[in-house]
Phi, psi and omega in degrees: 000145203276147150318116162334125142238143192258139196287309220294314182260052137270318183266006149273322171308287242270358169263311187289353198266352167114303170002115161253140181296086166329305169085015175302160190265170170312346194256302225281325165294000186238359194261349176089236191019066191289347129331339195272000219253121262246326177236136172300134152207193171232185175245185153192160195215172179255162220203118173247120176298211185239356155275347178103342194274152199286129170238210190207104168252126151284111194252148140296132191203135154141193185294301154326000154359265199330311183269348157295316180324285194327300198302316188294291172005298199269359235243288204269358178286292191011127153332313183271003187253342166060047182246151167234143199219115178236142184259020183242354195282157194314128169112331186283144199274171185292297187302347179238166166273150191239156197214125161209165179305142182304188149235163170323330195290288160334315181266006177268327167300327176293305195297326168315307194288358181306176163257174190278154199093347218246127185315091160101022185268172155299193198219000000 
């Protein structure tokens, strides 16, 4: 089982990250319509797979969703934030993300794909 990730420090990387935090509650968030929402952000909420590990899903709201999406994405990939994010997994709406801590493995692949020169890329 995968390492506890907690919504509280996921939506501090994507606030510190410039992100604003919406704060929507869970039903306005599972009803979709990310588009309808007057500013860009995101929500977030916490998640239990079907294996039982605590995960994080993140939805992008406002007109411009889509480049919200992009951003928390790009965001929470970062190396030093050590997340891992898939936006295809089963149950997720076109606006959210499924967010949980990388793994080792995982995170050795990212920093392999770094260019070279790049802090902790090859050389």
């Amino acid at each position: 089982m995968s390492r506890a990730t907690r919504v509280s420090t996921i939506r501090r990387h994507l606030v510190e990250g410039g992100l604003v935090d919406l704060e929507l509650g869970e039903a306005t968030q599972k009803a979709g319509h990310p588009a309808r929402h007057e500013t860009d952000g995101f929500a977030a909420r916490q998640h239990v797979d079907a294996t039982g590990a605590l995960l994080v899903i993140v939805g992008a709201y406002g007109p411009d969703w889509f480049a919200t999406m992009r951003e928390a994405r790009h965001r929470l990939e970062q190396p030093y934030v050590k997340c891992h994010v898939d936006g295809d997994a089963a149950g997720l709406a076109d606006h959210e993300l499924l967010v949980r801590w990388a793994t080792s493995a995982e995170l050795q692949d990212s920093v392999a794909e770094l260019p070279a020169g790049v802090r902790g890329g090859p050389a």
